[in-house]
Every structure is written in C-alpha cells, then in structure tokens.
C-alpha positions, 0 to 999 in steps of 0.5 A, spaced: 500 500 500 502 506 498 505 511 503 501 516 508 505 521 504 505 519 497 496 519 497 497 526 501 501 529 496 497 526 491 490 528 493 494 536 494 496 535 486 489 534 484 487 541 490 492 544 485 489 542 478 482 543 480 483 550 483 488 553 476 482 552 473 480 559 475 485 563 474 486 559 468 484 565 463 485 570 467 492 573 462 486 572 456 479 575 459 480 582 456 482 579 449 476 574 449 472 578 445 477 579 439 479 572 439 472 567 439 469 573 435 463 575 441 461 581 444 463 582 452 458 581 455 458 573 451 465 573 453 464 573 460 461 567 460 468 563 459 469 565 467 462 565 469 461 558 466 466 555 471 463 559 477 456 556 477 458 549 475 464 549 481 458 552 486 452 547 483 456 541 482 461 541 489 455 539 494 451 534 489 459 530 488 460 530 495 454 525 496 455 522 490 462 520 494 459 518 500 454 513 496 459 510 491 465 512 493 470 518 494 475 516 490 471 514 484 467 520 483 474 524 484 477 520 478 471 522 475 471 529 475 478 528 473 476 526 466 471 532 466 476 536 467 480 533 462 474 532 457 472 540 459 480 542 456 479 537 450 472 541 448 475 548 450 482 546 446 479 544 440 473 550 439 476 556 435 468 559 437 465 561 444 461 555 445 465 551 446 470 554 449 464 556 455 462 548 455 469 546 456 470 551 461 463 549 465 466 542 465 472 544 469 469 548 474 465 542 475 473 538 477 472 543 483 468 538 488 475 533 487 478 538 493 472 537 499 472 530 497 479 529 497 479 532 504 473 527 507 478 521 503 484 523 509 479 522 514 477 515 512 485 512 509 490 517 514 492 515 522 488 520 525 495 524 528 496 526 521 489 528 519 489 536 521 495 537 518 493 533 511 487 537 511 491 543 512 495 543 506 489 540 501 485 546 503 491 551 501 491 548 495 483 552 494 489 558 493 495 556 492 492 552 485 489 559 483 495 564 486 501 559 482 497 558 476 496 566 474 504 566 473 504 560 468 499 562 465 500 569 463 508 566 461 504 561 455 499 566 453 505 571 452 509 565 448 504 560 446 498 560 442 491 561 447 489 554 445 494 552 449 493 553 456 487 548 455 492 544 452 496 544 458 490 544 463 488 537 460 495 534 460 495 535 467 488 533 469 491 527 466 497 526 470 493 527 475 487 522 474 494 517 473 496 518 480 490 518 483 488 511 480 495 508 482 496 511 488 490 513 492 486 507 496 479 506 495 475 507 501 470 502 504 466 506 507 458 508 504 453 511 506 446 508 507 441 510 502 441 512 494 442 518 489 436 523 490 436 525 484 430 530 484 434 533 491 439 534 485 436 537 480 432 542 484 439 545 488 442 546 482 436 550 479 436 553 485 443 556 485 443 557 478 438 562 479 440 565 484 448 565 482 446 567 475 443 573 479 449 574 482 454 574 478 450 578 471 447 583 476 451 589 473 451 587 467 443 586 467 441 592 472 440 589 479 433 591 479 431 588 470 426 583 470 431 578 468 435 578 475 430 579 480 426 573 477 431 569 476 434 571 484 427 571 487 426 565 483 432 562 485 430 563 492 423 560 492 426 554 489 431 552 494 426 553 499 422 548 496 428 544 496 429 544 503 422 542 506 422 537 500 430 534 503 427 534 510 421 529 509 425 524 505 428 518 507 435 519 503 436 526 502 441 528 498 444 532 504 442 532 510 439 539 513 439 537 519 446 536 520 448 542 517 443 546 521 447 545 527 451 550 531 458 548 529 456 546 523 452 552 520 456 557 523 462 555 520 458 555 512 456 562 514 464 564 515 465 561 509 461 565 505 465 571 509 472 568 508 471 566 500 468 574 500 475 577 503 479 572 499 476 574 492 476 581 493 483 580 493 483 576 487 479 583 484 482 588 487 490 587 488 491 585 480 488 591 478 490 595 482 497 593 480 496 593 473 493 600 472 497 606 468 500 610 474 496 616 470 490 613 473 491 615 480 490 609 484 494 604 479 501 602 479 502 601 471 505 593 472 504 588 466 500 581 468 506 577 469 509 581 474 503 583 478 502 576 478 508 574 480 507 580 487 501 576 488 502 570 487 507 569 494 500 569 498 499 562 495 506 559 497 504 563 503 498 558 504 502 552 502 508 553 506 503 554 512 499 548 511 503 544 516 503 549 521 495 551 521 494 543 522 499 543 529 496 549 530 488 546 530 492 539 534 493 545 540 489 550 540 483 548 536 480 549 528 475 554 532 481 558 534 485 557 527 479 560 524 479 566 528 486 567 527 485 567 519 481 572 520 485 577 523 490 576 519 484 578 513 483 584 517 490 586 519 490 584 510 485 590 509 486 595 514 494 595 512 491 596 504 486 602 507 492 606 510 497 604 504 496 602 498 501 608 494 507 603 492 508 595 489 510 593 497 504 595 500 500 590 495 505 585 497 505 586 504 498 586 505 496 579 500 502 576 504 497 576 510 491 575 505 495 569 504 496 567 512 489 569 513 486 564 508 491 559 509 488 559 516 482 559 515 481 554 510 485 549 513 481 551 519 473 549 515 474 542 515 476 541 521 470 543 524 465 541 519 468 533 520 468 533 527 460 536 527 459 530 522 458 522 522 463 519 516 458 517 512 456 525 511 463 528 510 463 529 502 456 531 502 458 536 507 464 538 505 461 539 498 456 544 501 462 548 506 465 549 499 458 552 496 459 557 501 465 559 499 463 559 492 456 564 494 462 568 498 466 569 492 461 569 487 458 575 491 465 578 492 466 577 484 460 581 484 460 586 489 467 588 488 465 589 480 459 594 481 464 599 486 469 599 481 464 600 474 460 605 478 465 609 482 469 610 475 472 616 471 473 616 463 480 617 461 482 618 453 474 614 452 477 608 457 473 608 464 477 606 470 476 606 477 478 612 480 482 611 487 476 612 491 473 605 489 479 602 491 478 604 498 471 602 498 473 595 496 478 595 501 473 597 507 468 591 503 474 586 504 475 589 512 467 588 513 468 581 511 472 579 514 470 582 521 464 578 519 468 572 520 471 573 526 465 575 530 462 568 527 467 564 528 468 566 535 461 564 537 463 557 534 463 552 540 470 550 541 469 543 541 462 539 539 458 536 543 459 529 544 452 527 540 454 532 535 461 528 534 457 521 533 450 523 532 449 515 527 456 512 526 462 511 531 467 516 529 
C-alpha cells in the first residue's frame, strides 16, 4: 500500500489542478472578445461558466462520494476536467470554449472530497495537518497558476493553456488511480436525484443573479426573477430534503451550531479572499496616470501576488499543529485577523508595489488559516458517512462568498469610475471602498467564528456512526 505521504501529496496535486482552473484565463479575459469573435458581455461567460458549475456541482459530488465512493467520483471529475480542456482546446468559437470551461469548474468538488478521503485512509495524528495543506491548495492552485499562465499566453498560442490544463488533469487522474486507496466506507441510502436537480436550479438562479447583476441592472426583470426565483426554489428544496428518507444532504446536520456557523464564515472568508483576487491585480496593473494604479504588466503583478499562495502552502503544516493545540475554532479566528490586519494595512497604504505585497502576504496567512481551519470543524460536527456531502456544501459557501465578492467588488469599481482618453477606470476612491468591503468581511468572520463552540458536543461528534 502506498505511503501516508505519497496519497497526501497526491490528493494536494489534484487541490492544485482543480483550483488553476480559475485563474486559468485570467492573462486572456480582456482579449476574449477579439479572439472567439463575441461581444463582452458573451465573453464573460468563459469565467462565469466555471463559477456556477464549481458552486452547483461541489455539494451534489460530495454525496455522490459518500454513496459510491470518494475516490471514484474524484477520478471522475478528473476526466471532466480533462474532457472540459479537450472541448475548450479544440473550439476556435465561444461555445465551446464556455462548455469546456463549465466542465472544469465542475473538477472543483475533487478538493472537499479529497479532504473527507484523509479522514477515512490517514492515522488520525496526521489528519489536521493533511487537511491543512489540501485546503491551501483552494489558493495556492489559483495564486501559482496566474504566473504560468500569463508566461504561455505571452509565448504560446491561447489554445494552449487548455492544452496544458488537460495534460495535467491527466497526470493527475494517473496518480490518483495508482496511488490513492479506495475507501470502504458508504453511506446508507441512494442518489436523490430530484434533491439534485432542484439545488442546482436553485443556485443557478440565484448565482446567475449574482454574478450578471451589473451587467443586467440589479433591479431588470431578468435578475430579480431569476434571484427571487432562485430563492423560492431552494426553499422548496429544503422542506422537500427534510421529509425524505435519503436526502441528498442532510439539513439537519448542517443546521447545527458548529456546523452552520462555520458555512456562514465561509461565505465571509471566500468574500475577503476574492476581493483580493479583484482588487490587488488591478490595482497593480493600472497606468500610474490613473491615480490609484501602479502601471505593472500581468506577469509581474502576478508574480507580487502570487507569494500569498506559497504563503498558504508553506503554512499548511503549521495551521494543522496549530488546530492539534489550540483548536480549528481558534485557527479560524486567527485567519481572520490576519484578513483584517490584510485590509486595514491596504486602507492606510496602498501608494507603492510593497504595500500590495505586504498586505496579500497576510491575505495569504489569513486564508491559509482559515481554510485549513473549515474542515476541521465541519468533520468533527459530522458522522463519516456525511463528510463529502458536507464538505461539498462548506465549499458552496465559499463559492456564494466569492461569487458575491466577484460581484460586489465589480459594481464599486464600474460605478465609482472616471473616463480617461474614452477608457473608464476606477478612480482611487473605489479602491478604498473595496478595501473597507474586504475589512467588513472579514470582521464578519471573526465575530462568527468566535461564537463557534470550541469543541462539539459529544452527540454532535457521533450523532449515527462511531467516529
């Protein structure tokens, strides 16, 4: 049987993989329109796409996990996200480019269904620490992927950075058969397709809503129908999962204290790291004449910003002997300082490129913490045979924070913007406003995390299988 440490590094592989999928076409967004020949508003589908399939498919892999097993629905994302980069590298228009994009946006649920894999195969002294690293790679993937892909689309034709995607995808789906165990452990029960369809159609709406806001007008029809909609639907859905014998997640689980205070300071945390993802790279990139920018070209923005993810991988070890002393509840809470000292810092000085790499280094240590921090909680306030399921739905949380982030942070920078040579840019003010949503957030989650209990109660621990 494999090494404890070859099925960790394998599964961390697989964490960074997934998680480049979303800085995968950042280098090329502004170029998209020229190069499938659509409009922007078109074109914004390339990334939208990869955003709702990771926030709808996430959950539902996390219980088709639990039922048929972690590492086969892993291997199966794999091969989406390979099929996803084949579609995407062969489609010279935008409908292919944006059916292979959702494809891989739907690898995402590989990370929490990594993370309930360490729970059932490694010695539970090794379990914090293997958490850690695989939660890091949510930033380290996209933080580390911006930099290769700004250097091949500099050098390289644009379709082969989906190239590139699918080749690792498949060395990756090879690791993960050749290394990692099958789990013996299943949940009772069966697929809840009707649960399935009626989330995904819930989310889709209300992200729709969401991430086309600005674009649409908040207040056209098309928004608020599908946003309400959206609403209406997922509250069917719940009454519906709580009078089913097999549901497709358990509400009741998830309505639990630990459990949903954390979910609520995920959606607080992926909030303060997408706004950084927003503001920082943009801040650097535009012309000093600006006001507010910093005049650097991708590639070197992408190399100020990507130390934040090394940050998160390098700290990994520590935030999982942290978690051992002082407790995940703890460990959270220090994330979210560190964003707040993050933001603060960036609302005082923001004049000069080390202001930008200071303050992301502690957006770096605040998400390595928090992120390493969520699991931990969420699996000790769960039986094994609901881990994927709900690590799936911790990671929609953070997917409705950064969809939300994506949003929000956008609608500042459009409407506090000033025209400059027929190019609107946003003026040094909308920046400071940005900085004070990614501090407010942040704030959020520290006082959510201070009300999560320190350790579950003992029927919380074990509420239907031995731990």
């Amino acid at each position: 049987m494999p090494s404890q440490g070859a099925i960790v590094a394998v599964l961390a592989t697989a964490g960074l993989c997934a998680s480049f999928m979303f800085t995968l076409v950042v280098p090329i967004q502004s170029e998209l329109p020229e190069l499938l020949d659509a409009s922007r508003e078109d074109t914004a589908w390339v990334v939208t796409a990869t955003l709702l399939a990771s926030a709808i498919f996430t959950p539902i892999s996390g219980r088709l996990g639990d039922l048929y097993g972690k590492r086969r629905i892993v291997l199966v994302l794999l091969l989406t996200l390979v099929a996803g980069s084949v579609i995407a590298a062969l489609s010279p228009g935008i409908v292919g480019v944006v059916v292979g994009r959702a494809l891989q946006g739907a690898a995402m649920g590989v990370v929490p269904l990594s993370i309930s894999i360490l729970r059932d195969v490694l010695h539970e002294n090794r379990v914090d620490t293997a958490i850690a690293l695989i939660s890091a790679t949510l930033g380290v993937g996209g933080a580390i992927g911006l930099p290769i892909s700004a250097l091949v689309t500099q050098y390289l034709e644009w379709h082969v950075l989906f190239w590139v995607a699918a080749g690792l995808g498949a060395i990756v789906f090879a690791l993960v058969l050749w290394i990692v165990p099958v789990s013996v452990l299943r949940a009772p029960g069966r697929f809840d397709y009707v649960g399935a369809v009626a989330l995904a159609v819930g989310l889709l709406g209300i992200l729709l809503a969401i991430s086309r806001g600005n674009e649409w007008g908040w207040t056209s029809p098309a928004v608020l129908a599908l946003g309400l909609g959206g609403i209406v639907v997922l509250l069917v859905w719940g009454w519906y999962e709580l009078r089913i014998d097999a549901p497709l997640l358990d509400l009741r689980v998830a309505a639990r204290r630990p459990v949903l205070l954390t979910n609520i300071a995920s959606v607080a945390m992926g909030f303060a790291l997408f706004a950084s993802n927003v503001i920082y790279p943009q801040l650097l990139e535009l012309p000093v004449g600006t006001g507010a920018g910093l005049g650097l070209s991708l590639l070197a923005a992408s190399l100020v910003v990507m130390p934040a993810g090394l940050v998160m991988m390098v700290l990994s070890p520590v935030a999982g002997r942290l978690a051992h002393r002082i407790g995940p509840q703890r460990l959270l809470a220090l994330g979210a300082v560190a964003l707040i000292v993050a933001y603060a810092f960036t609302l005082l000085w923001s004049s000069e490129v080390w202001h930008i790499f200071v303050a992301n280094l502690f957006v770096g240590v605040g998400i390595g913490l928090g992120y390493a921090a969520m699991p931990m909680l969420i699996m000790r306030s769960v039986p094994r045979s609901e881990t994927g399921a709900s690590n799936g739905l911790n990671a929609l949380f953070r997917s409705l924070g950064t969809s939300t982030a994506a949003a929000v942070i956008g609608a500042v920078l459009a409407a506090m913007s000033f025209d400059q040579d027929g190019v609107q840019v946003p003026a040094p003010a909308a920046f400071q406003v940005s900085f004070a949503l990614g501090l407010a957030a942040a704030a959020i989650a520290l006082v959510t995390a201070l009300f999560i209990p320190a350790r579950p109660a003992p029927q919380e621990r074990h509420p239907s299988l031995p731990d």
